[in-house]
C-alpha positions in Angstrom: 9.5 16.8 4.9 7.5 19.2 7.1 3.8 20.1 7.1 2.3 22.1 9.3 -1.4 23.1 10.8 -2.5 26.0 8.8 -2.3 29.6 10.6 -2.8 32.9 9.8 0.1 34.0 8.8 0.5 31.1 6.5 -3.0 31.7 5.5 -1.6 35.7 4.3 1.5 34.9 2.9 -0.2 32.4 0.5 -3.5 34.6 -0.7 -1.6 37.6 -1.2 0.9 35.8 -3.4 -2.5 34.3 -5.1 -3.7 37.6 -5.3 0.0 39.5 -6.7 -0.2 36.4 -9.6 -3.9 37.4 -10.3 -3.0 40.7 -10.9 0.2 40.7 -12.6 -1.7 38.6 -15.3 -2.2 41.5 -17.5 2.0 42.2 -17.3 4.6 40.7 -19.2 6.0 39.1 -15.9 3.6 36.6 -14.9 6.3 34.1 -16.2 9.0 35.3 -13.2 6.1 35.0 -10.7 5.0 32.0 -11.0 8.6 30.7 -10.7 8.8 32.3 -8.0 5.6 30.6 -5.9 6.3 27.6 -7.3 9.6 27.3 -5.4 8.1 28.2 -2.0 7.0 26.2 0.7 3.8 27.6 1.1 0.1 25.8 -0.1 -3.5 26.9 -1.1 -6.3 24.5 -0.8 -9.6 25.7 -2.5 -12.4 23.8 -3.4 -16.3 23.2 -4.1 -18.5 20.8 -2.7 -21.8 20.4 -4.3 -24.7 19.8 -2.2 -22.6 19.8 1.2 -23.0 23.3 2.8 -22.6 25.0 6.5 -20.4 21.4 7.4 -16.9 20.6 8.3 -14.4 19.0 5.0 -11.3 17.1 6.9 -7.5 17.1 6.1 -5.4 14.2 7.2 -2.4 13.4 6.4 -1.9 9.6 4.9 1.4 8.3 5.0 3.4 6.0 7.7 6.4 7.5 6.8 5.5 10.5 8.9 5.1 10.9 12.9 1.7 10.5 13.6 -1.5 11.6 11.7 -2.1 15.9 11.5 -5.2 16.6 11.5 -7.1 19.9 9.9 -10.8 21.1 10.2 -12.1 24.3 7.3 -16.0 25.6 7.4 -17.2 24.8 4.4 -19.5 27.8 3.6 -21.8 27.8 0.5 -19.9 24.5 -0.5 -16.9 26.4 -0.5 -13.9 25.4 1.7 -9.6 26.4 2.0 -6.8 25.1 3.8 -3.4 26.9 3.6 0.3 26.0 5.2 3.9 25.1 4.7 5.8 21.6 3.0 8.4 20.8 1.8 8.7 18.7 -1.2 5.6 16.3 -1.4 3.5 14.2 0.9 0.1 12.3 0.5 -2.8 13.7 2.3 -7.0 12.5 2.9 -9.7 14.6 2.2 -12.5 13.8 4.5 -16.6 14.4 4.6 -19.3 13.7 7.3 -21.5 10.9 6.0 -24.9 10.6 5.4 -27.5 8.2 6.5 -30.2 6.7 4.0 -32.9 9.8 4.7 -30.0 12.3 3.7 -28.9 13.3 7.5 -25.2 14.1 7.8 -23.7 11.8 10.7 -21.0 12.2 12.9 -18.5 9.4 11.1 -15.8 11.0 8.7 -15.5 9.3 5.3 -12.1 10.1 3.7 -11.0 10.1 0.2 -8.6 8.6 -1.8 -4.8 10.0 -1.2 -4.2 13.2 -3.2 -0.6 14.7 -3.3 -0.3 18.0 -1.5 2.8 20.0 -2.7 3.7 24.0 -2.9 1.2 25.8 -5.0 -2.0 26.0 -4.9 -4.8 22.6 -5.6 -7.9 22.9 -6.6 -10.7 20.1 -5.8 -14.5 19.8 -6.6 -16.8 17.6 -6.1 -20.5 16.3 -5.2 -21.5 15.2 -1.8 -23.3 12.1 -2.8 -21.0 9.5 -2.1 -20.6 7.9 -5.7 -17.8 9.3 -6.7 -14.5 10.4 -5.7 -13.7 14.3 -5.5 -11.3 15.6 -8.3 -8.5 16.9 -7.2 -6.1 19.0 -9.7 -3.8 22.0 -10.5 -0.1 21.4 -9.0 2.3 19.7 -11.1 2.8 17.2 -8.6 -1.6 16.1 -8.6 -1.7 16.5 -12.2 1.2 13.9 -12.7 -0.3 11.6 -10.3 -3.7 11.7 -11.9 -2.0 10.7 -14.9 -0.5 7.5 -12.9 -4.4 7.2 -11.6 -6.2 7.4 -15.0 -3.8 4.1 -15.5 -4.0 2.5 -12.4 -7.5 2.9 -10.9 -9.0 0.4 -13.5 -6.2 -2.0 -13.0 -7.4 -1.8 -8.9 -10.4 -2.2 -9.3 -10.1 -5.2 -11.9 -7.9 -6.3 -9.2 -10.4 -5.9 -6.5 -13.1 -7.6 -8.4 -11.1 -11.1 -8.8 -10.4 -10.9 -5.5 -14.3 -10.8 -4.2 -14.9 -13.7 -6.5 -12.1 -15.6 -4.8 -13.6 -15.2 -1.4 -17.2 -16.1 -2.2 -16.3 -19.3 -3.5 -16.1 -23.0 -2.1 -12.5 -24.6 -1.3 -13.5 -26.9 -3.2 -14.3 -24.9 -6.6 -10.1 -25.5 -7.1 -10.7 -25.2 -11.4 -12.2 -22.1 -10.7 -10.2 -20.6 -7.7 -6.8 -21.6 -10.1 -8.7 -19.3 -12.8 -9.0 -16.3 -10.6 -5.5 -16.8 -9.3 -4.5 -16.6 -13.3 -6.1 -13.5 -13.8 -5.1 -11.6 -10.7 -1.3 -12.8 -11.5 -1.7 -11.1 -14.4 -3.4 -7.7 -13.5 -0.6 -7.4 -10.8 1.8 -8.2 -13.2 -0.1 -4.9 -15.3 0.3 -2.8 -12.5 4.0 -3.6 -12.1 4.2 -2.3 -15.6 2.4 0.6 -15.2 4.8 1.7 -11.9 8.1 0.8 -14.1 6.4 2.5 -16.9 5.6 5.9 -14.8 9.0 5.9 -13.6 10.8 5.8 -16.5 8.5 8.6 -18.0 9.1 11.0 -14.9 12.4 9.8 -13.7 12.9 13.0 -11.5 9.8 13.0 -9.5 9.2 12.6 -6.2 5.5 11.2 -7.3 7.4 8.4 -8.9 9.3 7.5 -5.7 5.9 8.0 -3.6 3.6 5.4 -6.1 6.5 2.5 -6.1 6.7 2.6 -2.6 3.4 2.2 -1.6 2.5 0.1 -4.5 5.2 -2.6 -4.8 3.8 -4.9 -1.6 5.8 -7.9 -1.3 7.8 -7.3 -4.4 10.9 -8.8 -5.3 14.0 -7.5 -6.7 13.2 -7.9 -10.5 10.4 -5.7 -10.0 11.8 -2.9 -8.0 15.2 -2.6 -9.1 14.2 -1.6 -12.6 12.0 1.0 -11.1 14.4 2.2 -8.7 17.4 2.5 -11.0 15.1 4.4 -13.6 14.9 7.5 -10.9 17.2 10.4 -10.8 20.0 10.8 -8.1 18.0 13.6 -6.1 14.3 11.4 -6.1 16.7 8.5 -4.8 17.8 10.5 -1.4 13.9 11.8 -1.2 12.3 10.2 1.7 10.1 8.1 -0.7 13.4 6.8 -2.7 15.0 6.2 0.7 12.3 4.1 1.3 12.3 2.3 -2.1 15.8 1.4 -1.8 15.2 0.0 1.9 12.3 -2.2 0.4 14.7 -3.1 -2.5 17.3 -4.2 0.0 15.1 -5.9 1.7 13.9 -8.0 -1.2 17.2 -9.0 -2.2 17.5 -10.5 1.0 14.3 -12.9 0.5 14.9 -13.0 -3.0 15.3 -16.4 -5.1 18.6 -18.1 -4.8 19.1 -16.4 -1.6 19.3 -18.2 2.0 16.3 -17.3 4.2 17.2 -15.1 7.0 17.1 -17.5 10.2 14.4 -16.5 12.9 13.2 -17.9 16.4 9.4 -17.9 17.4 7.3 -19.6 20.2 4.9 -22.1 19.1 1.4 -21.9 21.0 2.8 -23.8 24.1 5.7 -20.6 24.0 8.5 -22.9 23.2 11.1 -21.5 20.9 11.6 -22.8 17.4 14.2 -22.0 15.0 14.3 -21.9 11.1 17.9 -24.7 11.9 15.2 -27.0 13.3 13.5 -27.8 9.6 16.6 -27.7 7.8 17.2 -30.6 5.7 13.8 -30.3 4.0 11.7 -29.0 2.0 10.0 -26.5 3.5 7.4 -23.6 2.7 7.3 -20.7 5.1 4.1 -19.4 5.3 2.7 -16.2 6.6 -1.0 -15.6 7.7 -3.7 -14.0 10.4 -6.8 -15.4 11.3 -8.6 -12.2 10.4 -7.0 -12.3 6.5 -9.5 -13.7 4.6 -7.2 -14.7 1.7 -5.1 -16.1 3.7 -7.6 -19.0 5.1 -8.6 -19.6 1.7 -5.6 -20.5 0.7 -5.5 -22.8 3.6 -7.1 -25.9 1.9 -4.3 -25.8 -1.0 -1.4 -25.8 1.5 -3.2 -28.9 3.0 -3.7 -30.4 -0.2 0.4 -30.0 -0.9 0.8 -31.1 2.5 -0.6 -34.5 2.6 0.4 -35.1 -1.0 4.0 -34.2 0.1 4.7 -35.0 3.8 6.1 -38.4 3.2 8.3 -37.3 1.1 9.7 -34.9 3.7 7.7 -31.4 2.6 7.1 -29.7 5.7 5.2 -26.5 6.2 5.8 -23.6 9.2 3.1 -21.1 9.1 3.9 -17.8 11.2 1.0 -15.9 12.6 0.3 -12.1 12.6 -2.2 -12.0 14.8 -2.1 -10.3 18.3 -5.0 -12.4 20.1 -3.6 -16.1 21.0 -7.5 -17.3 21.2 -8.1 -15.8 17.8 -4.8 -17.5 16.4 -5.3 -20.8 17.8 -9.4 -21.0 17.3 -8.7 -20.3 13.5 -5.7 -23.1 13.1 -8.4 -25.3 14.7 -11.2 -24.5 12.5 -8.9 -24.8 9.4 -7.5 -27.9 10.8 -3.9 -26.7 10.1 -1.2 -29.3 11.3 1.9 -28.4 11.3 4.3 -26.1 13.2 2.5 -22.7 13.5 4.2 -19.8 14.9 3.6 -16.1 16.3 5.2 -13.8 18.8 1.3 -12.5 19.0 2.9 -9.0 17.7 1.0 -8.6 14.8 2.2 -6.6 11.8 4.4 -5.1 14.3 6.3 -8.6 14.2 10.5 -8.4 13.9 10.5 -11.4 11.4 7.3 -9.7 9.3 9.7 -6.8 8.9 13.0 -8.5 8.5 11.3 -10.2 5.6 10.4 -7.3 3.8 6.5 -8.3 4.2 4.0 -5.5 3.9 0.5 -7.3 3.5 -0.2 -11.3 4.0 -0.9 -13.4 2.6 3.1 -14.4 1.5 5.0 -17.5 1.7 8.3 -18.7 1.1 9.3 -22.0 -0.5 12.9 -23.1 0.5 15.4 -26.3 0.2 17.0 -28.6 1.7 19.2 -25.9 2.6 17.4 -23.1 3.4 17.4 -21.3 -0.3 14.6 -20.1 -1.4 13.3 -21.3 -4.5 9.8 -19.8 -4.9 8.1 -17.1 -3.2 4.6 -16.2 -2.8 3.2 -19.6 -4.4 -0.8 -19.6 -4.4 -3.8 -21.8 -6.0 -2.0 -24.9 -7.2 1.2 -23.2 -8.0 2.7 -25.2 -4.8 1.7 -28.3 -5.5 3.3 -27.8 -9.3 6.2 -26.8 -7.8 6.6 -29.9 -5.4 5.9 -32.3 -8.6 9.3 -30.7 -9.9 11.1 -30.7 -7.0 10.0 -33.9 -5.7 
């Protein structure tokens, strides 16, 4: 998919078929016209900011799929602003404000929206420049379907969101309570796996399907996505987003239960190279982590918990790092008082083994036996230790 900078002659093409559709309203063949705009390439942004006049509003594009970020600038005059240009197909795009300071003064700093879908046709979004609440974006079939995903999902997030923050402001040891939280956010993510499966099988040939699995599925595993993938049409399936889907279901089948973990070889801190070979034999739980993911070091004092409880027995841990700073990495094992074999090629998220594993946000572990199968994945709270008291 392309999308271009707006120009003028995109800018003409697009008002005066605006304009021919506005005044062919009063003929019989509006119907014929508005096929007709629909299937071009070409897109109208208008909308109304209250309170925000003689500033600049911001278009960015927001997906990784695409080279690089584009970036568009429109005067907004009288709280009115417009973008126009070409795409092709669909493609997720930011909408970004100045901010303002406590005494109402706009500041240089851009503060950007929540993705909306741009597509051929002309969007309409409105709004209040007060920073409480998100600008409403609306009038393709493409937005209008996704605010129908958003009106479902957006409480779900922020439920979500909400556990989380509880998790981090409490004690290690507050384990009844941390095991709670864990609960409940198992069970909102397990809602919004149902809402994605559910939105899929409603529109089956949408690219907005394809687009909100993809970026929503992190870390999934093959009974999640399959469903969802197998539930779109043929032509969503060779879209870029159902290309994608299908490499992230590929993926998970590869790290999926009852499969062997891919073998890998990383330098320890002292640059030595270890291989998955070495810890064969045992059972072991692959773990990946940063120092600057929060989540992640609160899980720490659980995976030390199952550690001493199951060492002797031959339980062994390998935590790989995605950090990029070695001081960083090895300050935070120190602090935690992690020991056992930790791991990083100091590449960050940028990390061959993070992406041969299908891993797209941390924390995420793998629980394997003696022969390198894995038999759990993403085990958190005291779900390890339960798992050990089965196994061992």
């Amino acid at each position: 998919m392309n999308t271009g900078i707006p120009n003028k002659k995109n800018m003409l093409k697009t008002v005066l078929a605006v304009m021919l559709l506005i005044l062919s309203s009063r003929s019989t063949d509006v119907k014929a016209l508005t096929i007709q705009i629909d299937s071009a390439t070409s897109y109208l942004i208008t909308g109304k900011i209250r309170n925000y006049n003689n500033g600049l509003v911001y278009l960015r594009h927001g997906d990784n799929l695409k080279n690089g970020l584009r970036v568009d600038s429109a005067k907004v005059l009288n709280g009115e602003f417009s973008f126009s240009g070409e795409i092709s197909g669909i493609a997720p795009f930011l909408l970004g404000v100045h901010g303002k300071d406590n005494k109402g003064r706009i500041m240089p700093s851009i503060i950007y929206q929540e993705p909306f879908i741009l597509s051929p046709g002309h969007l309409y979004f409105e709004g209040d420049f007060d920073g409480r609440a998100p600008f409403i974006a609306f009038g393709t079939k493409s937005q209008d379907e996704y605010n129908i995903f958003r009106r479902k999902i957006d409480p779900l997030n922020k439920k979500r969101t909400n556990i989380s923050g509880k998790r981090n402001g409490l004690k290690s040891s507050a384990t009844k309570k941390l095991d709670s939280l864990s609960l409940q956010e198992r069970l909102v993510e397990n809602q919004i796996k149902d809402a994605l499966r559910d939105h899929a099988i409603r529109f089956p040939n949408s690219l907005v399907s394809a687009y909100i699995a993809k970026s929503n599925l992190e870390n999934a595993d093959v009974s999640t996505i399959k469903p969802i993938y197998e539930a779109l049409t043929s032509v969503v399936k060779e879209s870029v987003y159902g290309k994608a889907l299908l490499q992230m279901l590929q993926l998970s089948e590869l790290t999926g239960i009852d499969h062997i973990l891919p073998s890998f070889k990383l330098p320890d801190s002292k640059g030595q190279l270890v291989s998955l070979e070495e810890h064969k034999g045992s059972y072991s739980l692959i773990d990946f982590w940063a120092s600057w993911c929060g989540p992640c070091r609160l899980e720490h004092p659980n995976l030390i918990k199952a550690y001493n409880a199951y060492q002797a027995k031959g339980f062994k841990i390998i935590s790989i790092s995605m950090d990029t700073n070695k001081a960083r990495w090895l300050k935070a094992v120190t602090e935690d008082k992690l020991s056992w074999q930790q791991l990083s090629d100091l590449k960050g998220m940028e990390s061959e083994t993070r992406k041969m594993f299908g891993i797209t946000t941390i924390p995420m572990n793998f629980l394997i036996d003696k022969e390198g199968k894995i038999i759990a994945r993403n085990l958190r709270g005291t779900e390890l230790i339960n798992k050990l008291k089965e196994l061992l």
